[in-house]
C-alpha positions in Angstrom: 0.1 -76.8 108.2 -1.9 -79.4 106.3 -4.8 -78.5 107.7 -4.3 -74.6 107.2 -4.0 -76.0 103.8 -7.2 -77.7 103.5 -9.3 -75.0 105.0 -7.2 -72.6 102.4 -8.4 -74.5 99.4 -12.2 -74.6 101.2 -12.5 -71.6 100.9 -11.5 -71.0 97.8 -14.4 -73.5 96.4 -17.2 -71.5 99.0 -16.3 -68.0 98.4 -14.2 -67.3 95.2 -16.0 -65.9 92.5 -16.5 -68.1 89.5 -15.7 -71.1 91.4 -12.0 -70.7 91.1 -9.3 -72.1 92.4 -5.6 -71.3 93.0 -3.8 -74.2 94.7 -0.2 -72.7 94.1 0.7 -69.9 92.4 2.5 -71.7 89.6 -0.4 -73.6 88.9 -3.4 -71.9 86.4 -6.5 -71.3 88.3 -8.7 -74.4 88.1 -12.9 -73.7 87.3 -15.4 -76.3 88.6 -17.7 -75.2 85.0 -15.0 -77.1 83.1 -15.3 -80.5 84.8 -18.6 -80.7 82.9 -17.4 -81.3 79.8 -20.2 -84.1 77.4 -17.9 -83.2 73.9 -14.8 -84.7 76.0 -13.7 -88.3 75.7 -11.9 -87.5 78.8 -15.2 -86.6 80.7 -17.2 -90.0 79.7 -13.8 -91.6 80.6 -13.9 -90.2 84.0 -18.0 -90.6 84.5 -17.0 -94.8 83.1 -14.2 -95.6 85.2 -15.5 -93.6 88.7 -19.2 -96.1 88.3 -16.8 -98.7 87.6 -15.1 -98.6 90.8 -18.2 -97.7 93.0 -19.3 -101.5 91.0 -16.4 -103.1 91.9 -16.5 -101.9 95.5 -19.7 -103.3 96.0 -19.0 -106.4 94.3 -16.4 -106.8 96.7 -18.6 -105.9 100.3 -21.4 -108.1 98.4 -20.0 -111.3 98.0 -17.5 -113.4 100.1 -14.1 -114.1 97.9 -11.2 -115.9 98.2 -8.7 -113.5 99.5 -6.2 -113.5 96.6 -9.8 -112.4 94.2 -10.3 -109.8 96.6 -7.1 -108.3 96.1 -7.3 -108.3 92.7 -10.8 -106.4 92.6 -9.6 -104.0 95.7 -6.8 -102.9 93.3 -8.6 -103.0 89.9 -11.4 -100.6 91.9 -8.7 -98.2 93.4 -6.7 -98.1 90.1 -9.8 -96.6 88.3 -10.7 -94.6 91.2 -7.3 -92.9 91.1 -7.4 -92.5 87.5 -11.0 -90.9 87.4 -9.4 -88.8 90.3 -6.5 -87.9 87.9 -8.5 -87.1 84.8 -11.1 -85.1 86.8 -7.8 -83.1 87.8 -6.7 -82.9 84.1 -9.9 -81.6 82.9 -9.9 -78.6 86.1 -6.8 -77.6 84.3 -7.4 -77.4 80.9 -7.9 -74.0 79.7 -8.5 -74.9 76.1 -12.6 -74.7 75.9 -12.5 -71.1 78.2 
């Protein structure tokens, strides 16, 4: 099922025109053009906190810490990788600049 899924939304991204998507039918139809967005604060947001984690995730393979540091770095780098993830997802949605 999940996998039926997956390749679904694949080939969406390959072969719908526009690059369009249409996860669900409830949902609008997300455009990969509107991820690129410089006159967004949300885009530069985004662009900030995804190098931000790719930093912290080599500060932590780079250097040995003390296990409690580590854990602290491992979850400041996935919080802002989830919430670049989540504001990339916003700014597929947003139909206000079509």
């Amino acid at each position: 099922m999940l996998r039926s899924a997956i390749y679904r939304v694949l080939a969406c991204a390959i072969f719908a025109p526009r690059f369009t998507l249409r996860i669900s039918p409830r949902l609008p139809p997300m455009k990969l053009s509107r991820l690129y967005r410089p006159q967004d604060r949300r885009f530069w947001l985004m662009i900030v906190l995804n190098l931000l984690s790719a930093v912290l995730a080599w500060f932590l393979r780079s250097w040995p810490l003390v296990p409690l540091a580590t854990v602290v770095v491992a979850l400041f780098a996935l919080g802002n990788a989830a919430l670049g993830m989540f504001i990339a997802w916003d700014l597929l949605r947003d139909e206000r600049d079509d």
